[in-house]
C-alpha positions in Angstrom: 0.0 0.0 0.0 1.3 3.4 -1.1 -0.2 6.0 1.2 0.5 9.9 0.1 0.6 12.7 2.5 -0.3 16.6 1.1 -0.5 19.1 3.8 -1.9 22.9 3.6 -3.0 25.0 6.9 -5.3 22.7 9.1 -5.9 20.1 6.4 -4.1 17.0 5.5 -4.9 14.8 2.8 -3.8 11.7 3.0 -4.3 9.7 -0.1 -4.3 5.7 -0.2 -3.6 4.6 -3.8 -4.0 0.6 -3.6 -7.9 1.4 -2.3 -8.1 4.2 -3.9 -9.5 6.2 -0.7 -8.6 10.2 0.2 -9.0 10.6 3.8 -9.3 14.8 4.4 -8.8 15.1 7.6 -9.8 19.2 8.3 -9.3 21.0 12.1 -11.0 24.1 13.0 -12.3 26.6 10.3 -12.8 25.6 7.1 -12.6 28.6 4.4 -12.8 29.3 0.8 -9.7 28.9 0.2 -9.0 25.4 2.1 -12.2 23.8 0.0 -10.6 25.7 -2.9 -7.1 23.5 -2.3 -9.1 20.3 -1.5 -10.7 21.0 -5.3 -7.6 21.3 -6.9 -5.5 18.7 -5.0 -8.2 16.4 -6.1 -7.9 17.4 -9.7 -4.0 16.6 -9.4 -4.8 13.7 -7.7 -7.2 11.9 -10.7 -5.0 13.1 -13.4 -1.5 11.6 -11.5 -2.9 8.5 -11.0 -6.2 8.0 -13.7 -8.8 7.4 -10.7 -11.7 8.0 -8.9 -11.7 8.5 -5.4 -13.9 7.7 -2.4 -13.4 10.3 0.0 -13.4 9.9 3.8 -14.0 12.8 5.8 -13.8 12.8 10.1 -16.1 15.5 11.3 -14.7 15.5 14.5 -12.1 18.3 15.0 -14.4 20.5 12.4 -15.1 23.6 14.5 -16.7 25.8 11.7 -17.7 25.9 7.7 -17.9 28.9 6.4 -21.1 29.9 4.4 -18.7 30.6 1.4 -17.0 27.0 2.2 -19.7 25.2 2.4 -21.2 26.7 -1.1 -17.9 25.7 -2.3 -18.0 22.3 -1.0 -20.8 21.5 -3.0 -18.4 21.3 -6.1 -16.5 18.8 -4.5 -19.9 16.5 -3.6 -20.5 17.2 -7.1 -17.0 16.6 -8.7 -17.4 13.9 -11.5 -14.3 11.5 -10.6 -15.5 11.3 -6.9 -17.7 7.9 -6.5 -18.4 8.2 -2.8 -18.0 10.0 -0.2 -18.9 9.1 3.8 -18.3 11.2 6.5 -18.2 10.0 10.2 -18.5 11.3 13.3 -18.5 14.7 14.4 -21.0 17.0 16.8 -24.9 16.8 16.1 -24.4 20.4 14.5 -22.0 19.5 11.9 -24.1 16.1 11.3 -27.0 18.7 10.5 -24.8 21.0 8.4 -24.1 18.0 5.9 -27.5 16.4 5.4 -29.6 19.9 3.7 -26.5 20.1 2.0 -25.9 16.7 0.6 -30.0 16.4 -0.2 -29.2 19.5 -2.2 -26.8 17.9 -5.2 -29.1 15.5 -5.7 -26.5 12.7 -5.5 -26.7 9.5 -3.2 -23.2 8.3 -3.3 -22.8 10.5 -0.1 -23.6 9.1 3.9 -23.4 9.7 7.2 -21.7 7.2 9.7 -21.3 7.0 13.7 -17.9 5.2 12.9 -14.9 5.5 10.7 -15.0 1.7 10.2 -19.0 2.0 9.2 -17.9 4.3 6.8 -14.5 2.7 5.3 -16.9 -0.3 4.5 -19.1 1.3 3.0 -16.9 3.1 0.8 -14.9 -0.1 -0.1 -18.3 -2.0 -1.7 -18.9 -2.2 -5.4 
Protein backbone atom coordinates (compact mmCIF):
# COMPACT_ATOMS: atom_id res chain seq x y z
CA UNK A 1 0.00 0.00 0.00
CA UNK A 2 1.26 3.38 -1.05
CA UNK A 3 -0.25 6.01 1.15
CA UNK A 4 0.48 9.90 0.05
CA UNK A 5 0.57 12.75 2.47
CA UNK A 6 -0.29 16.60 1.08
CA UNK A 7 -0.54 19.10 3.79
CA UNK A 8 -1.93 22.88 3.58
CA UNK A 9 -2.98 25.01 6.94
CA UNK A 10 -5.27 22.73 9.08
CA UNK A 11 -5.93 20.14 6.39
CA UNK A 12 -4.14 17.00 5.45
CA UNK A 13 -4.85 14.78 2.81
CA UNK A 14 -3.77 11.67 3.02
CA UNK A 15 -4.29 9.70 -0.09
CA UNK A 16 -4.32 5.65 -0.19
CA UNK A 17 -3.56 4.58 -3.82
CA UNK A 18 -4.04 0.57 -3.60
CA UNK A 19 -7.91 1.38 -2.32
CA UNK A 20 -8.12 4.18 -3.91
CA UNK A 21 -9.47 6.25 -0.66
CA UNK A 22 -8.57 10.21 0.23
CA UNK A 23 -8.99 10.64 3.84
CA UNK A 24 -9.29 14.78 4.42
CA UNK A 25 -8.76 15.11 7.62
CA UNK A 26 -9.77 19.18 8.30
CA UNK A 27 -9.35 20.98 12.09
CA UNK A 28 -11.00 24.08 13.05
CA UNK A 29 -12.33 26.56 10.28
CA UNK A 30 -12.84 25.64 7.07
CA UNK A 31 -12.64 28.57 4.43
CA UNK A 32 -12.83 29.30 0.82
CA UNK A 33 -9.67 28.93 0.19
CA UNK A 34 -8.97 25.41 2.10
CA UNK A 35 -12.23 23.76 0.02
CA UNK A 36 -10.57 25.72 -2.90
CA UNK A 37 -7.11 23.45 -2.35
CA UNK A 38 -9.07 20.28 -1.49
CA UNK A 39 -10.70 20.95 -5.32
CA UNK A 40 -7.60 21.30 -6.86
CA UNK A 41 -5.50 18.66 -5.02
CA UNK A 42 -8.16 16.36 -6.13
CA UNK A 43 -7.91 17.38 -9.75
CA UNK A 44 -3.96 16.61 -9.36
CA UNK A 45 -4.77 13.70 -7.68
CA UNK A 46 -7.15 11.91 -10.69
CA UNK A 47 -5.02 13.09 -13.39
CA UNK A 48 -1.47 11.59 -11.55
CA UNK A 49 -2.94 8.50 -11.02
CA UNK A 50 -6.23 7.96 -13.71
CA UNK A 51 -8.84 7.38 -10.73
CA UNK A 52 -11.69 7.99 -8.92
CA UNK A 53 -11.69 8.54 -5.41
CA UNK A 54 -13.85 7.70 -2.44
CA UNK A 55 -13.37 10.33 0.03
CA UNK A 56 -13.37 9.94 3.80
CA UNK A 57 -14.00 12.78 5.84
CA UNK A 58 -13.82 12.75 10.12
CA UNK A 59 -16.12 15.46 11.29
CA UNK A 60 -14.68 15.49 14.53
CA UNK A 61 -12.13 18.27 15.04
CA UNK A 62 -14.44 20.49 12.39
CA UNK A 63 -15.13 23.65 14.47
CA UNK A 64 -16.72 25.83 11.73
CA UNK A 65 -17.69 25.90 7.72
CA UNK A 66 -17.89 28.89 6.38
CA UNK A 67 -21.13 29.91 4.43
CA UNK A 68 -18.68 30.57 1.43
CA UNK A 69 -17.05 27.03 2.17
CA UNK A 70 -19.70 25.20 2.36
CA UNK A 71 -21.18 26.69 -1.08
CA UNK A 72 -17.93 25.75 -2.26
CA UNK A 73 -18.02 22.30 -0.98
CA UNK A 74 -20.83 21.52 -2.99
CA UNK A 75 -18.38 21.25 -6.14
CA UNK A 76 -16.54 18.75 -4.49
CA UNK A 77 -19.92 16.48 -3.61
CA UNK A 78 -20.48 17.20 -7.13
CA UNK A 79 -17.01 16.60 -8.75
CA UNK A 80 -17.41 13.95 -11.54
CA UNK A 81 -14.28 11.50 -10.59
CA UNK A 82 -15.50 11.31 -6.94
CA UNK A 83 -17.73 7.85 -6.46
CA UNK A 84 -18.38 8.16 -2.77
CA UNK A 85 -18.02 10.04 -0.20
CA UNK A 86 -18.86 9.13 3.83
CA UNK A 87 -18.32 11.23 6.53
CA UNK A 88 -18.19 9.99 10.19
CA UNK A 89 -18.54 11.28 13.31
CA UNK A 90 -18.51 14.70 14.38
CA UNK A 91 -21.01 17.02 16.78
CA UNK A 92 -24.88 16.81 16.12
CA UNK A 93 -24.38 20.45 14.53
CA UNK A 94 -22.00 19.52 11.88
CA UNK A 95 -24.10 16.08 11.29
CA UNK A 96 -26.98 18.67 10.55
CA UNK A 97 -24.80 20.98 8.40
CA UNK A 98 -24.13 17.99 5.89
CA UNK A 99 -27.52 16.40 5.39
CA UNK A 100 -29.64 19.89 3.66
CA UNK A 101 -26.52 20.13 1.97
CA UNK A 102 -25.95 16.67 0.56
CA UNK A 103 -30.04 16.40 -0.18
CA UNK A 104 -29.17 19.52 -2.16
CA UNK A 105 -26.82 17.92 -5.24
CA UNK A 106 -29.08 15.47 -5.67
CA UNK A 107 -26.48 12.65 -5.47
CA UNK A 108 -26.65 9.46 -3.18
CA UNK A 109 -23.18 8.26 -3.35
CA UNK A 110 -22.79 10.47 -0.06
CA UNK A 111 -23.58 9.12 3.91
CA UNK A 112 -23.39 9.68 7.23
CA UNK A 113 -21.72 7.15 9.70
CA UNK A 114 -21.27 7.00 13.72
CA UNK A 115 -17.94 5.18 12.89
CA UNK A 116 -14.95 5.49 10.69
CA UNK A 117 -15.04 1.70 10.19
CA UNK A 118 -19.01 1.97 9.16
CA UNK A 119 -17.85 4.31 6.83
CA UNK A 120 -14.46 2.69 5.33
CA UNK A 121 -16.86 -0.35 4.52
CA UNK A 122 -19.09 1.35 2.99
CA UNK A 123 -16.94 3.09 0.80
CA UNK A 124 -14.88 -0.13 -0.10
CA UNK A 125 -18.31 -1.99 -1.69
CA UNK A 126 -18.88 -2.24 -5.44
Amino acid sequence: MTEHIRKFKELTLLWNDENGVLRVQAAGQINLESVDWILSTLDEIVKQDQAQLALLIPMNQIAKVTPRARKAVAKIRQHKDIRKIAYFGGSTFMRTLVNPSTAATGRKNTRQFPTEEEALRWLLEE
